[in-house]
C-alpha positions, 0 to 999 in steps of 0.5 A: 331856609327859615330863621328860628329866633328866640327872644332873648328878653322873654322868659321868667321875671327875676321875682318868678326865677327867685321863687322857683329857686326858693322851691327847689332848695327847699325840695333838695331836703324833703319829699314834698312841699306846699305852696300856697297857689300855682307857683307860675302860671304855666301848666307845664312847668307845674308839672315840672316841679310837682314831680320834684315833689311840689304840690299846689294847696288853697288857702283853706287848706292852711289850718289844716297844716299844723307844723308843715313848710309852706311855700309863698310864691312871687304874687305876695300875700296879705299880712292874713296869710302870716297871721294864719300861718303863725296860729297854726306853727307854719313855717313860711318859705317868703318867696314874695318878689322883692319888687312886690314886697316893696310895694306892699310896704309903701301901701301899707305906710300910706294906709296908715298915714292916711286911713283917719282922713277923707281919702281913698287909697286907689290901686290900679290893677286886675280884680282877684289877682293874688298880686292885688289880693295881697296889696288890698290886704295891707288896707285892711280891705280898704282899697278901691281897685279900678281895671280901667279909666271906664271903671273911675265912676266908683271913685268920689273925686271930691275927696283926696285920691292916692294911686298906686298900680299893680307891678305887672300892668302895662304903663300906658293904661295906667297913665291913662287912669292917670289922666282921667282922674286928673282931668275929674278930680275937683278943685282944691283936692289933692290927687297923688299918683306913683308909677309902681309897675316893675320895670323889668314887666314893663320895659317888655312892651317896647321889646316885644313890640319891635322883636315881633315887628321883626319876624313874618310869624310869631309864636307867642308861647304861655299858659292860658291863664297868665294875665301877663301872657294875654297882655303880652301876647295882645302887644305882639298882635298889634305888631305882626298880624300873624301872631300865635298864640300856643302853650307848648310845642305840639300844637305846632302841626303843619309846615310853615306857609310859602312866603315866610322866611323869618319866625319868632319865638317869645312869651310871658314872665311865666313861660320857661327858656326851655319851652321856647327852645322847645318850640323853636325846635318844634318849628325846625323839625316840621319845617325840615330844618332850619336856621336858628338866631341869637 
């Protein structure tokens, strides 16, 4: 008989749960909300919500939503965002994850105190990223984000560097941007750093890695386009060479293989609980029945 184990530290981030909380108390009071973006980068659980009456809007559209509610979600957005929002009446839902909105705070602080002097404000994160895109904005587009150590060449590290990261990237890349700086900075010129990755984000790595090392197959469950998800999910490869990759429960088709007695369900900070039990179900029916794990 196999075991079916869902990992009890996958599933959404506290930031996501308080957005997706924020948008269903609104919706209990009206037929329609906006939300500026996907809400969570899962297809599915948009859907879910766009039947309770969410609809999914850019940031073009706002001036044309005089007097509307519009939803932020968990990524943040810059202080542009509420200029526009309050020249045309909107009234703002914040469902910025608290962690994310602290960050934007200190960057916000640091830019001032240090925008007049010689130094670059650095912010390790992904490029476009709505999370970044809202960190950049309290720099008046100022900030220099770096992907990887590779891209450290736009940097001058003969002038001041301070370093902040975005909250969802993995610790140990950022100490290595850390370490490459440290090892290039010129003498006599000051590098200051601060480890700003969430920890509820972070502490999945180690988690994940030893939940996936625990199990013959993996099915690692998110959307396609979840960052975090392809971050995650390339964890649980490096673990257990047998890892899949699936968004939904479907796509599971053909009986485990002989030999394997013990499989895996986990995901991104974007994947639903109730995705996961899907999938976990899935596996049982096509495997004509199962032994399910806590």
């Amino acid at each position: 008989m196999i075991d079916v184990a869902i990992d009890s530290n996958s599933g959404f981030c506290f930031g996501v749960v308080k957005a997706i909380q924020s948008a269903e108390r609104e919706l209990e009071n009206t037929n329609e909300l906006c939300c500026l973006g996907d809400l969570v980068h899962n297809n599915l659980e948009m859907e879910r919500l766009k039947l309770l009456g969410l609809k999914t809007i850019r940031h073009e559209e706002l001036p044309r939503l005089h007097g509307r509610t519009v939803l932020l979600r968990a990524h943040g957005e810059p202080p542009s965002t509420y200029r526009l929002a309050e020249q045309h009446h909107i009234k703002i839902v914040d469902a910025t994850c608290p962690v994310v909105l602290q960050l934007q705070r200190r960057i916000s602080q640091c830019y001032q105190e240090m925008k007049d002097a010689s130094a670059q404000l650095v912010i390790y994160g992904k490029k476009g990223h709505a999370e970044v895109n809202g960190l950049v904005g309290q720099t008046d587009g100022a900030a220099i984000v770096i992907e990887r150590k590779e891209d450290l060449h736009v940097l001058d590290f003969g002038m001041d560097i301070i370093l902040f990261s975005q909250t969802t990237k993995p610790l140990d890349g950022f100490m290595e941007v850390v370490d490459a700086i440290g090892r290039r900075i010129s003498p006599g010129v000051t590098f200051r750093y601060y480890d700003t990755i969430c920890r509820q984000v972070g502490n999945r790595l180690p988690n994940i890695r030893a939940f996936a090392a625990r199990h013959d197959r993996i099915y690692f469950v998110a959307g396609k386009q979840s960052s975090n998800g392809r971050m995650l999910f390339e964890e649980c490869s490096k673990a257990n060479r047998d890892t899949f990759f699936i968004t939904d429960a479907t796509e599971i088709v053909t009986p485990l293989p002989c030999g394997i007695r013990s499989v895996g369900v986990c995901g991104a900070t974007s994947t639903p609980k109730w995705l996961m039990e899907e999938v976990a179900a899935r596996i049982r029916e096509v495997n004509g029945g199962t032994r399910a794990q806590n």
